[in-house]
N, CA, C and O atoms as a Tinker XYZ file with bonds, in Angstrom:
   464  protein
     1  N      0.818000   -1.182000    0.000000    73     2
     2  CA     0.000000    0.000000    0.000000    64     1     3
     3  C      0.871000    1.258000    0.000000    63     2     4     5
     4  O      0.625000    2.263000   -0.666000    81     3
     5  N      1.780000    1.113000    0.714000    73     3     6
     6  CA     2.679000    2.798000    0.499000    64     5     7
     7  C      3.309000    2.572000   -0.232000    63     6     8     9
     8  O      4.084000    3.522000   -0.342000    81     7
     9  N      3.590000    1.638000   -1.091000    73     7    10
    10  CA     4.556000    2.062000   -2.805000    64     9    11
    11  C      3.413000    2.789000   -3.571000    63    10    12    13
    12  O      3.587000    3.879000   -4.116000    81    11
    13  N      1.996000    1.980000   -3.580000    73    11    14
    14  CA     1.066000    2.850000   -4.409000    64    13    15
    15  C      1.022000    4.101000   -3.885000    63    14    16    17
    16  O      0.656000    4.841000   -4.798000    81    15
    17  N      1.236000    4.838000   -2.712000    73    15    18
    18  CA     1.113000    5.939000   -2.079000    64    17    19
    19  C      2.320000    6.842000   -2.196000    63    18    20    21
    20  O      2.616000    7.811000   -1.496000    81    19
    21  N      2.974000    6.300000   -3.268000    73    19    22
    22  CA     3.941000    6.662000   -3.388000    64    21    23
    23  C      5.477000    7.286000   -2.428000    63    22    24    25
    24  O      6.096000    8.350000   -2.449000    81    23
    25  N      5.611000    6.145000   -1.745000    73    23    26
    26  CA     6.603000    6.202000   -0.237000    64    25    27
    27  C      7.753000    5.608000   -1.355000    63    26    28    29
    28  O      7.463000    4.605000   -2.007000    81    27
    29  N      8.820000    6.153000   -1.506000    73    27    30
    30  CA    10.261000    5.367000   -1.814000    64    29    31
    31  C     10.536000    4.206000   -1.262000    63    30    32    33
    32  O      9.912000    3.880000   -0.253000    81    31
    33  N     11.324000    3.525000   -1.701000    73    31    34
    34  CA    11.583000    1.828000   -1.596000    64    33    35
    35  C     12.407000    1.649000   -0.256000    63    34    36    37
    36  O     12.327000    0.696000    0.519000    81    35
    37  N     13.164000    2.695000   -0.154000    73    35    38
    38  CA    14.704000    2.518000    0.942000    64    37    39
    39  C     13.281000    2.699000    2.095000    63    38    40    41
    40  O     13.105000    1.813000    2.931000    81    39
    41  N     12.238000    4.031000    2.027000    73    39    42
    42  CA    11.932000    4.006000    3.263000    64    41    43
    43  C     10.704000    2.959000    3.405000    63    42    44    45
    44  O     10.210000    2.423000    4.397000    81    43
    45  N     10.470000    2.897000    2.329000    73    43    46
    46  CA     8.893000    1.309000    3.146000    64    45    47
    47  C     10.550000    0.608000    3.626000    63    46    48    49
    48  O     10.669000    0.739000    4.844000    81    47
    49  N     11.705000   -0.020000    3.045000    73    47    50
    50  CA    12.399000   -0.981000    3.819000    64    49    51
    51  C     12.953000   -0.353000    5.470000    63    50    52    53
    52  O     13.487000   -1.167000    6.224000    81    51
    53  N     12.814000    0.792000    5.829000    73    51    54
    54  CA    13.084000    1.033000    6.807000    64    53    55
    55  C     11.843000    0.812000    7.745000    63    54    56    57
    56  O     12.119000    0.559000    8.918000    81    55
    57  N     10.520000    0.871000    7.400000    73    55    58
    58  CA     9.416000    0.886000    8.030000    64    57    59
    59  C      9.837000   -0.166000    8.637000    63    58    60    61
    60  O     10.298000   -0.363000    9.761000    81    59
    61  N      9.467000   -1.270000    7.128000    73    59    62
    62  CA     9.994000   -2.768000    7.838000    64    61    63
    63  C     10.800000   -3.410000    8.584000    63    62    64    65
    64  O     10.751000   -4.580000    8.964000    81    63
    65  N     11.655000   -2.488000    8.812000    73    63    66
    66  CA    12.981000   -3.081000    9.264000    64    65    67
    67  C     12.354000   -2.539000   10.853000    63    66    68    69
    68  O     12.100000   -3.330000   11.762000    81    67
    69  N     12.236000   -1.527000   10.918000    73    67    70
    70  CA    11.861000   -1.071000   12.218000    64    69    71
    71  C     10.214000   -2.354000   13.147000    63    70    72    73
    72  O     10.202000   -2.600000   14.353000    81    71
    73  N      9.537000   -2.682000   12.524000    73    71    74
    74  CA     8.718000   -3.475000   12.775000    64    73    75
    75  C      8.950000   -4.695000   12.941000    63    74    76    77
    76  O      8.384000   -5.276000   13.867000    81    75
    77  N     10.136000   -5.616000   11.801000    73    75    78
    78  CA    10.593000   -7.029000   12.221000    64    77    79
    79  C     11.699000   -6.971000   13.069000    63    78    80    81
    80  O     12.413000   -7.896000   13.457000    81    79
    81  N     11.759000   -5.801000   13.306000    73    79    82
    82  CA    13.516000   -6.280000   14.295000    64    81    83
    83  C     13.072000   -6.533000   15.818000    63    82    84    85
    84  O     13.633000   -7.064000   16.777000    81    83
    85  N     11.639000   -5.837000   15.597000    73    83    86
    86  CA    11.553000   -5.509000   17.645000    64    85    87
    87  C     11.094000   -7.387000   18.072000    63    86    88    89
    88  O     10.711000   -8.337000   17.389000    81    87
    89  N     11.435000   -7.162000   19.721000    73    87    90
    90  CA    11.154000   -8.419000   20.660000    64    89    91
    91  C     10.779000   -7.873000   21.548000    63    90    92    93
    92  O     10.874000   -6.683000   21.849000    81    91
    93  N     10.222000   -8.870000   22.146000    73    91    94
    94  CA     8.918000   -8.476000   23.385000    64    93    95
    95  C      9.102000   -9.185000   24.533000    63    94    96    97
    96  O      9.424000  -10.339000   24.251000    81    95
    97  N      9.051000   -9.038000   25.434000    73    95    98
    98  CA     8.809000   -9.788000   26.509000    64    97    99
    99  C      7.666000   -9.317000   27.448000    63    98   100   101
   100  O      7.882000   -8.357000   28.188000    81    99
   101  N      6.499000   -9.922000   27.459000    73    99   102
   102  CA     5.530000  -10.078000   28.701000    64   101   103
   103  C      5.855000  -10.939000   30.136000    63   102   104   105
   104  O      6.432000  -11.983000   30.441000    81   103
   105  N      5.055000   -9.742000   30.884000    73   103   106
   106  CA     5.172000  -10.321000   32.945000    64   105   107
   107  C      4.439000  -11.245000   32.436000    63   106   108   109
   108  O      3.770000  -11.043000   31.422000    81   107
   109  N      4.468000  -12.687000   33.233000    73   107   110
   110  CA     3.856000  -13.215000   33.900000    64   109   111
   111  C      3.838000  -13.714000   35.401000    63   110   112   113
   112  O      4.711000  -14.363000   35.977000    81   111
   113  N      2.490000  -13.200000   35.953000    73   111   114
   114  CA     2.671000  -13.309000   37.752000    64   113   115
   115  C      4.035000  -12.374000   37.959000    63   114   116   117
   116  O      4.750000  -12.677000   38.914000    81   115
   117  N      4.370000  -11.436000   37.254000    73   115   118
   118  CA     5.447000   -9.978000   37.619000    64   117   119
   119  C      6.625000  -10.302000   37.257000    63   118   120   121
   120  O      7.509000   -9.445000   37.250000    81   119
   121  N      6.931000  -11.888000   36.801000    73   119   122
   122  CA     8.553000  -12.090000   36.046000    64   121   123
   123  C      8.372000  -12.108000   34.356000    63   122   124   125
   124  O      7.650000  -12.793000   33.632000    81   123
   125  N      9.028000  -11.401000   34.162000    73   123   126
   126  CA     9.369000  -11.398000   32.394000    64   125   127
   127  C      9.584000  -13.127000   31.620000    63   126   128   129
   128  O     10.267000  -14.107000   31.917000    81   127
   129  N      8.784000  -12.870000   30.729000    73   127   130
   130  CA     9.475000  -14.268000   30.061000    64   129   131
   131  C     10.384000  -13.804000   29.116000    63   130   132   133
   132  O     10.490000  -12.595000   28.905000    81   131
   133  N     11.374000  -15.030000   28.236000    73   131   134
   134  CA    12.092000  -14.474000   27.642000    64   133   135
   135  C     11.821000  -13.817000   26.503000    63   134   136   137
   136  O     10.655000  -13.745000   26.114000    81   135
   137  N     12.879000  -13.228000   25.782000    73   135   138
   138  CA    11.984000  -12.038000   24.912000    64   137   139
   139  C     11.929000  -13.330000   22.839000    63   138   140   141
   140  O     12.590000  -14.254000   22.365000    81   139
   141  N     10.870000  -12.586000   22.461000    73   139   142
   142  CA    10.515000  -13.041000   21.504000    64   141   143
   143  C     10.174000  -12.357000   20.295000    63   142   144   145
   144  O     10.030000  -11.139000   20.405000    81   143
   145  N     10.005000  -12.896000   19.106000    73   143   146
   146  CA     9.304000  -11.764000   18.230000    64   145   147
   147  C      7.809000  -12.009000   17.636000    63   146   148   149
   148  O      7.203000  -13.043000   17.353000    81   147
   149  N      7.548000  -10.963000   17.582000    73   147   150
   150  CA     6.172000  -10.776000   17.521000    64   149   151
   151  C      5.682000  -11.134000   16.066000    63   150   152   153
   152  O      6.181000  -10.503000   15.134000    81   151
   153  N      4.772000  -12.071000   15.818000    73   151   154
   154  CA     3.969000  -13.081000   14.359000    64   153   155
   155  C      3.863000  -11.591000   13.723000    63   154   156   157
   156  O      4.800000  -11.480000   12.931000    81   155
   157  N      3.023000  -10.303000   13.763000    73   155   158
   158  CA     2.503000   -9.721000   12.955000    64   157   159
   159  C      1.876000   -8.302000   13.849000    63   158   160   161
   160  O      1.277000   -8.386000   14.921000    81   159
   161  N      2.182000   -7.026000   13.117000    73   159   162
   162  CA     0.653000   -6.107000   13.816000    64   161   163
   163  C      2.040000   -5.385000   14.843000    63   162   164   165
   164  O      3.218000   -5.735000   14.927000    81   163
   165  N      1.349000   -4.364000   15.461000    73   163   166
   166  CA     1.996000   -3.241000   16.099000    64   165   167
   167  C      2.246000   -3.658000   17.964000    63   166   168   169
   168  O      1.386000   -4.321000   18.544000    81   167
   169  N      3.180000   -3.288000   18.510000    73   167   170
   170  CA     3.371000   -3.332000   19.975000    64   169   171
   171  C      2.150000   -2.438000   20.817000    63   170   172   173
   172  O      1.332000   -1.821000   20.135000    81   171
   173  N      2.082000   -2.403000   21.977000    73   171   174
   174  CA     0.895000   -1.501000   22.205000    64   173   175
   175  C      2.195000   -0.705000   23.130000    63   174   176   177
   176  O      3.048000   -1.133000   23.907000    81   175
   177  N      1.724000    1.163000   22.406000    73   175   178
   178  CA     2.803000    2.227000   22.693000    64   177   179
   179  C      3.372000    2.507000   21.525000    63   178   180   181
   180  O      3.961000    3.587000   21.481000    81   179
   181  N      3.370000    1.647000   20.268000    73   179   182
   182  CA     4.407000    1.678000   19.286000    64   181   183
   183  C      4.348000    3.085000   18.558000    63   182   184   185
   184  O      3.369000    3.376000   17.870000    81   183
   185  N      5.351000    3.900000   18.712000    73   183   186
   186  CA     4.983000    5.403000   18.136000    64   185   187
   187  C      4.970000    5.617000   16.528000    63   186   188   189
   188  O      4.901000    6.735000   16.019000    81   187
   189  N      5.063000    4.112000   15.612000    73   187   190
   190  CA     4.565000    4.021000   14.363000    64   189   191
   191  C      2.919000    3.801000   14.231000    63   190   192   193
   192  O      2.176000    4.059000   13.284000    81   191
   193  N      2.688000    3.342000   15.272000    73   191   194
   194  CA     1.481000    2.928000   15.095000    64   193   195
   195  C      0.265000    3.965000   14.477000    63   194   196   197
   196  O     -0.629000    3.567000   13.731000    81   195
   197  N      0.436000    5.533000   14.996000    73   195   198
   198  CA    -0.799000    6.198000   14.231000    64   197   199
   199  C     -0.248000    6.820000   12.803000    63   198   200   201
   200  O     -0.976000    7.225000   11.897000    81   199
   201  N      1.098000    6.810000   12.799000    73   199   202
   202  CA     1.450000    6.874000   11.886000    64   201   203
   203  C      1.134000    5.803000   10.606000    63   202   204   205
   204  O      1.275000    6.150000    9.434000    81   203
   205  N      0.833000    4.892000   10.880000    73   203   206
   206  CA     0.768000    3.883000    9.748000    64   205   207
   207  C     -0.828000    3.724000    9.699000    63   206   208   209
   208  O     -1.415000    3.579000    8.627000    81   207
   209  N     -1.652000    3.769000   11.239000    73   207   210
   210  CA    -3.026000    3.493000   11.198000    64   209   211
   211  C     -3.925000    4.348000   10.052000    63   210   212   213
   212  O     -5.012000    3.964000    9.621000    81   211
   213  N     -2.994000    6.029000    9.512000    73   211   214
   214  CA    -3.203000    6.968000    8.841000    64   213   215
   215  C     -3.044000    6.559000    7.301000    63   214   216   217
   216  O     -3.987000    6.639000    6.514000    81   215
   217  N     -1.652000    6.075000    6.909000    73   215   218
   218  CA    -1.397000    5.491000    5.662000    64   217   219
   219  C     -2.814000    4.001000    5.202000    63   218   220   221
   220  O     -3.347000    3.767000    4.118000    81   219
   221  N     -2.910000    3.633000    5.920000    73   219   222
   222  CA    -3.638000    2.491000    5.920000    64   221   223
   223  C     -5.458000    3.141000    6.058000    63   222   224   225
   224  O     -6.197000    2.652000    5.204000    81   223
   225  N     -5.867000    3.753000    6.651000    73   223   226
   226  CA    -7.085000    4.511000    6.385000    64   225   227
   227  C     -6.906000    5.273000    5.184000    63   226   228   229
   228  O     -7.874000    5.271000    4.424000    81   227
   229  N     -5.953000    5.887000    4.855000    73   227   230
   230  CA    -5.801000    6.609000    3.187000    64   229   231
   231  C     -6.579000    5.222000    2.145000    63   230   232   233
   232  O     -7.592000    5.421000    1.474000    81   231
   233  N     -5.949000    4.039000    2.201000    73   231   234
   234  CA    -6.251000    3.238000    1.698000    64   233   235
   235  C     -8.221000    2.975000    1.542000    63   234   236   237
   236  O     -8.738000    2.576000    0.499000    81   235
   237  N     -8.801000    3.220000    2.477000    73   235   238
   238  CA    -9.991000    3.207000    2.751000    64   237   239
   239  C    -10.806000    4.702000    2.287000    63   238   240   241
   240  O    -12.025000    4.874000    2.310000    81   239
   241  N    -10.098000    5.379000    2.005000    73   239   242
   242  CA   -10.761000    6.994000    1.858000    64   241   243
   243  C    -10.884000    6.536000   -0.056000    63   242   244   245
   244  O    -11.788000    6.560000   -0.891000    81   243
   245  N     -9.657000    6.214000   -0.053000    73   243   246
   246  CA    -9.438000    5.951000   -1.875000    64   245   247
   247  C    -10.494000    4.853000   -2.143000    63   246   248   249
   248  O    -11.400000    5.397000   -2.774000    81   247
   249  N    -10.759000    3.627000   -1.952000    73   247   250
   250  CA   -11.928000    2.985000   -1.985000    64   249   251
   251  C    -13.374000    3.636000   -2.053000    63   250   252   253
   252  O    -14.263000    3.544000   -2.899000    81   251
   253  N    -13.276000    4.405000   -0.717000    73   251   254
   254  CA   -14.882000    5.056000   -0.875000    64   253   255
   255  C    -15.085000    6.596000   -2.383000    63   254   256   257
   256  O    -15.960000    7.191000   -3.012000    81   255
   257  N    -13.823000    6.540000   -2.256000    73   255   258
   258  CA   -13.809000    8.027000   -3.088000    64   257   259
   259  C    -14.159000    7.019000   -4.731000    63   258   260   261
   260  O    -15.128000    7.274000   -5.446000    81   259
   261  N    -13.244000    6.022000   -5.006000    73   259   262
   262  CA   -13.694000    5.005000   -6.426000    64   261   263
   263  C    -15.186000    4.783000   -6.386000    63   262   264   265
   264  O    -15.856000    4.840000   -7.417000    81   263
   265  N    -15.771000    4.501000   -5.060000    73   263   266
   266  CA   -16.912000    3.877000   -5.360000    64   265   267
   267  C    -17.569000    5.519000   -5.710000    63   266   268   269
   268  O    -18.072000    5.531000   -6.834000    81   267
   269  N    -17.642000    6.568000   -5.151000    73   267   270
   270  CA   -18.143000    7.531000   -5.741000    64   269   271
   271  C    -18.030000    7.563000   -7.047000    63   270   272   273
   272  O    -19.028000    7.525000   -7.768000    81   271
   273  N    -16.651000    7.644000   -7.576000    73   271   274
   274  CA   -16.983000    8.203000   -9.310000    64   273   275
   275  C    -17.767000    7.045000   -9.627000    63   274   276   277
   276  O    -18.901000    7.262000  -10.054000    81   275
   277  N    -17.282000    5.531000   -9.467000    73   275   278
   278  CA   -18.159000    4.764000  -10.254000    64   277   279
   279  C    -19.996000    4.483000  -10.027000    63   278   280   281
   280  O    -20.733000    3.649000  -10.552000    81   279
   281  N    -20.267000    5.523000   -9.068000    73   279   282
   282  CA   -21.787000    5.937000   -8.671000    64   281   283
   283  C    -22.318000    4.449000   -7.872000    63   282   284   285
   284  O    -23.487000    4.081000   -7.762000    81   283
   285  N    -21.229000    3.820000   -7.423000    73   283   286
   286  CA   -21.649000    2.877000   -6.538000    64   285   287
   287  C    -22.344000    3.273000   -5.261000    63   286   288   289
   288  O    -23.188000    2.572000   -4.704000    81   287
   289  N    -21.939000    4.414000   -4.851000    73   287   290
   290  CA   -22.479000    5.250000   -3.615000    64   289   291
   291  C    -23.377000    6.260000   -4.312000    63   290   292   293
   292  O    -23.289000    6.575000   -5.498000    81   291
   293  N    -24.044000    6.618000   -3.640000    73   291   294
   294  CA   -25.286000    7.987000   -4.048000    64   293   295
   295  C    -25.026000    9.213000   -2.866000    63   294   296   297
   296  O    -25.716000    8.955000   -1.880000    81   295
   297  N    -24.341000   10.289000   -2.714000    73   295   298
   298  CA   -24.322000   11.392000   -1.990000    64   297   299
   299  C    -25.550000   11.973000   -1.909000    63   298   300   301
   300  O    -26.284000   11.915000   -2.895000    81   299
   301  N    -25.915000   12.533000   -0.898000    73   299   302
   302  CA   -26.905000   13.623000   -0.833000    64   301   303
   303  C    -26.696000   14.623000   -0.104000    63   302   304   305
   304  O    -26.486000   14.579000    1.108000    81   303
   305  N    -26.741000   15.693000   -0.855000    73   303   306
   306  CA   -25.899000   17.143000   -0.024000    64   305   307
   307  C    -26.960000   17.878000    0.731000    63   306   308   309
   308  O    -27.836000   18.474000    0.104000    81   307
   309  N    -26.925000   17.871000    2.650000    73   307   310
   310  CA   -27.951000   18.800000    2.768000    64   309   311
   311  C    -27.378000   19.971000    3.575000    63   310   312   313
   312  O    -26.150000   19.948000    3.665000    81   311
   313  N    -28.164000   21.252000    4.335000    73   311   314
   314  CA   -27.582000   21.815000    4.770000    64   313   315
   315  C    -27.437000   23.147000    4.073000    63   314   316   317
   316  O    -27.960000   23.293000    2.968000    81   315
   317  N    -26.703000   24.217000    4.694000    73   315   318
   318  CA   -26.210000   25.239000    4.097000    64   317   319
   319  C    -24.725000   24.853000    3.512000    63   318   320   321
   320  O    -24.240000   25.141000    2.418000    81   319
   321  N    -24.148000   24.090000    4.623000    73   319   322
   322  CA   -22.743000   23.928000    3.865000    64   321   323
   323  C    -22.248000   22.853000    3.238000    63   322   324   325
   324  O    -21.084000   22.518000    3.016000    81   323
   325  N    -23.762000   22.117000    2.859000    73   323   326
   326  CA   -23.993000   21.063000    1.985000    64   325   327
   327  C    -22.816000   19.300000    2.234000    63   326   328   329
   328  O    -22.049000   18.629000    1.545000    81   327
   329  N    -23.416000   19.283000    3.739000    73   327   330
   330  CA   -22.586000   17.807000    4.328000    64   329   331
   331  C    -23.173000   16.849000    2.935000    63   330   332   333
   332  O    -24.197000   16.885000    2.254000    81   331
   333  N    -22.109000   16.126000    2.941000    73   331   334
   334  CA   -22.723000   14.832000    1.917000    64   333   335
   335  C    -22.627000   13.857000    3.163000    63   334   336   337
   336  O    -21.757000   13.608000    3.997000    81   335
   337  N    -24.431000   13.242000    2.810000    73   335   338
   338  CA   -24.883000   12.232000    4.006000    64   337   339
   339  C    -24.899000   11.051000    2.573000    63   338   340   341
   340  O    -24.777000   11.224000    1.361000    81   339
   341  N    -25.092000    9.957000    3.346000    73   339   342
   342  CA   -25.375000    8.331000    2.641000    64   341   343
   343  C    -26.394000    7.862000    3.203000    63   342   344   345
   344  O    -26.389000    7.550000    4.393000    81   343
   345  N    -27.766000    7.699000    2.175000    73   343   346
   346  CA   -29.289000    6.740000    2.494000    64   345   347
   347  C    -28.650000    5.487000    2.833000    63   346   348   349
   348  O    -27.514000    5.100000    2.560000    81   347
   349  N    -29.770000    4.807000    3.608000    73   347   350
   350  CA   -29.608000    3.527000    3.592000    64   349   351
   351  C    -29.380000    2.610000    2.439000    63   350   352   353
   352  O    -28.883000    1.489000    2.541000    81   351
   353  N    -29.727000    3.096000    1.484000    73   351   354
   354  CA   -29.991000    2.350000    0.365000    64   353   355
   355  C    -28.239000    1.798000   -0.140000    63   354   356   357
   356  O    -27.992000    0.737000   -0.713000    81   355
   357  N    -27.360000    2.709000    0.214000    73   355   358
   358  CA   -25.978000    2.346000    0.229000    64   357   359
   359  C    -25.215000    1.611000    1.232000    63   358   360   361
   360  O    -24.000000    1.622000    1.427000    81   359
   361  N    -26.404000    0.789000    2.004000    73   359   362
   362  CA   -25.508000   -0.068000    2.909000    64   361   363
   363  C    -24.921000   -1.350000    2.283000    63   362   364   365
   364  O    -23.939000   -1.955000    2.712000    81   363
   365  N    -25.477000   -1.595000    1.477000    73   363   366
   366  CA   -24.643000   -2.757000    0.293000    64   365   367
   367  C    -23.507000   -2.334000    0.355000    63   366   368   369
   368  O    -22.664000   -2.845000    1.094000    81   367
   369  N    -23.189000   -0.938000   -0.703000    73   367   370
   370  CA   -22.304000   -1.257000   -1.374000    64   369   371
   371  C    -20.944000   -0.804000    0.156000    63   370   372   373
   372  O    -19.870000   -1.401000    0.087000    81   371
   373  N    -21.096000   -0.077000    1.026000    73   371   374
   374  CA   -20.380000    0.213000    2.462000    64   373   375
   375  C    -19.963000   -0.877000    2.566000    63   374   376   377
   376  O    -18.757000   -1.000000    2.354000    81   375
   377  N    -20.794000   -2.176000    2.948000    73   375   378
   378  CA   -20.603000   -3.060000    3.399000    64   377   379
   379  C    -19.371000   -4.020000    2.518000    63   378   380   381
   380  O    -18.466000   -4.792000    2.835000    81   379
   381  N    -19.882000   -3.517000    1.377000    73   379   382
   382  CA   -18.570000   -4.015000   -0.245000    64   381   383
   383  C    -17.278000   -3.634000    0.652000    63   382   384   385
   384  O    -16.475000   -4.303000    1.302000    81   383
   385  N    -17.476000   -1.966000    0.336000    73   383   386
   386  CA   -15.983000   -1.316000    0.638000    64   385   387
   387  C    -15.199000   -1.337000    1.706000    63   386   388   389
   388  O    -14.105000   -0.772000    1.718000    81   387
   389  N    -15.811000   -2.162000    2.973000    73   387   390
   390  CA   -15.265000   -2.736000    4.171000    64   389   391
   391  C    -14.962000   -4.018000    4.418000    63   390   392   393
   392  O    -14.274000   -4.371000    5.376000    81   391
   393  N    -15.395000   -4.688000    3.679000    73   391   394
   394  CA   -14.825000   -5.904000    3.111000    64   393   395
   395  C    -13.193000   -5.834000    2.049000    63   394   396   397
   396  O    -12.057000   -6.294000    2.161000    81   395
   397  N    -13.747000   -5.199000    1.308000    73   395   398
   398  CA   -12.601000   -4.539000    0.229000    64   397   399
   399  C    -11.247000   -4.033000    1.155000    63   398   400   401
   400  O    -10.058000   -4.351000    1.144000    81   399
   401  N    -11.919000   -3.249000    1.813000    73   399   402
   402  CA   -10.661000   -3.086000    2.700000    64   401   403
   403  C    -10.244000   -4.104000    3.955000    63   402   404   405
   404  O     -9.103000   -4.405000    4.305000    81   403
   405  N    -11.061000   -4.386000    4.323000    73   403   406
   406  CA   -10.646000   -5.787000    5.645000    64   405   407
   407  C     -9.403000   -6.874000    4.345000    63   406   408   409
   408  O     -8.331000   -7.360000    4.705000    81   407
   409  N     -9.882000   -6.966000    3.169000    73   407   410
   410  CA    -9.038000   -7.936000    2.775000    64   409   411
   411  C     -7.719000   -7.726000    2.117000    63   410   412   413
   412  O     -6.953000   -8.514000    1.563000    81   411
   413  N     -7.659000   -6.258000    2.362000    73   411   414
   414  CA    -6.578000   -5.834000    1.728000    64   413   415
   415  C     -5.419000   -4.983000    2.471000    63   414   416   417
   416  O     -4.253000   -4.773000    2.137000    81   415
   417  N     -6.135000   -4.587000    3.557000    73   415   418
   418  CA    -5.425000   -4.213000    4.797000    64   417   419
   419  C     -5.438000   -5.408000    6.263000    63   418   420   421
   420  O     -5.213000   -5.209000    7.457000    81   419
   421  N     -5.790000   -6.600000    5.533000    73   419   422
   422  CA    -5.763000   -7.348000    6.753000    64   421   423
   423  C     -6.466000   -6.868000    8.373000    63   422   424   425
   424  O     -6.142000   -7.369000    9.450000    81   423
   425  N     -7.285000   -5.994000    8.203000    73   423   426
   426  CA    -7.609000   -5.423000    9.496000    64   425   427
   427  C     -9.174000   -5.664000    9.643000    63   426   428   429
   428  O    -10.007000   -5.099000    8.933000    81   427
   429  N     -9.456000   -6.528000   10.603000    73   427   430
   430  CA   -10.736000   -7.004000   10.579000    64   429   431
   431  C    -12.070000   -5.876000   11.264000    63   430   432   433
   432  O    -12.050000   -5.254000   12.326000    81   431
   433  N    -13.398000   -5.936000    9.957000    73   431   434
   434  CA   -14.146000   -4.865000   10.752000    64   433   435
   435  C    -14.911000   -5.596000   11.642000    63   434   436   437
   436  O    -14.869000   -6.785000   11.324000    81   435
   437  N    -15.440000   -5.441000   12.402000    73   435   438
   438  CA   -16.451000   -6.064000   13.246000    64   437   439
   439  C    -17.907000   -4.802000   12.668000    63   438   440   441
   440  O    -18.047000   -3.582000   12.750000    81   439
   441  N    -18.426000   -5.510000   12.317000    73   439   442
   442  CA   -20.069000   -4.935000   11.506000    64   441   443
   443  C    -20.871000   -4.889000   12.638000    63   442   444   445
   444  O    -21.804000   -4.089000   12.697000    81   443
   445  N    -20.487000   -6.038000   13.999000    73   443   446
   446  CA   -21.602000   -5.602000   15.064000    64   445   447
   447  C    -21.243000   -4.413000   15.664000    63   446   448   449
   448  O    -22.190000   -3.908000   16.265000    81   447
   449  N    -20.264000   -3.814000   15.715000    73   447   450
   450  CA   -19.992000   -2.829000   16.477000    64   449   451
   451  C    -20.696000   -1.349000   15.618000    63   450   452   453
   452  O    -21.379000   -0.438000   16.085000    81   451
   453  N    -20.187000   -1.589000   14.182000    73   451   454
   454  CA   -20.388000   -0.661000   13.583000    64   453   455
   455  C    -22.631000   -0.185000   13.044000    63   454   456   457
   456  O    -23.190000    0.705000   12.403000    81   455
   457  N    -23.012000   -1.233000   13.694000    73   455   458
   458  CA   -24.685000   -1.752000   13.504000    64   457   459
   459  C    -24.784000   -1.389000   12.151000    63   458   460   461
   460  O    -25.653000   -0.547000   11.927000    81   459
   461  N    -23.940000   -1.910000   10.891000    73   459   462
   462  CA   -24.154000   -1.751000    9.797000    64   461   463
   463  C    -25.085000   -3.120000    9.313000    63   462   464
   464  O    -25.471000   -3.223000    8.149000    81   463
């Protein structure tokens, strides 16, 4: 996703490098186990983390913005300063573009939370 976003090669390899190098160790009952590396996904504290949570929602803005031109979504502008709201009638295709993105950002939505 950040080569299409156009990020240079040296620095997505630095992203990476910064993400596979780290090890972890969790207390258990207050003693550390030994340290390990982590399968996948961010440390909790990790000061990349909103940084990337941002690159990775870009990814999701560009989805909804495609489904606009291709009139998959229907806007309706109300208001004086003319908010664009979404009828129900576009919960299909939402439901498309969160899928679309769950499978492409690996980041799972939960639909009960969202009462879509």
């Amino acid at each position: 996703m950040m080569k299409k976003l156009g990020f240079p090669s040296k620095w997505i390899e630095w992203i990476r490098g910064c993400l596979e190098s780290a090890t972890v160790s969790v207390l258990v009952n207050g003693s550390p186990t030994s340290e390990f590396k982590p399968m996948r996904g961010l440390r909790q504290g990790d000061s990349l983390a909103s940084f990337l949570f941002i690159i990775v929602v870009e990814g999701l803005a560009g989805l909804v913005r495609q489904a606009l031109r291709a009139n998959f979504l229907q806007g309706m502008k109300v208001g004086r300063s003319e908010i664009e709201i979404y009828n129900y009638s576009n919960v299909v295709a939402i439901k498309a573009i969160l899928r679309c993105y769950e499978l492409a950002s690996r980041l799972k939505i939960n639909l009960r939370k969202s009462k879509l």
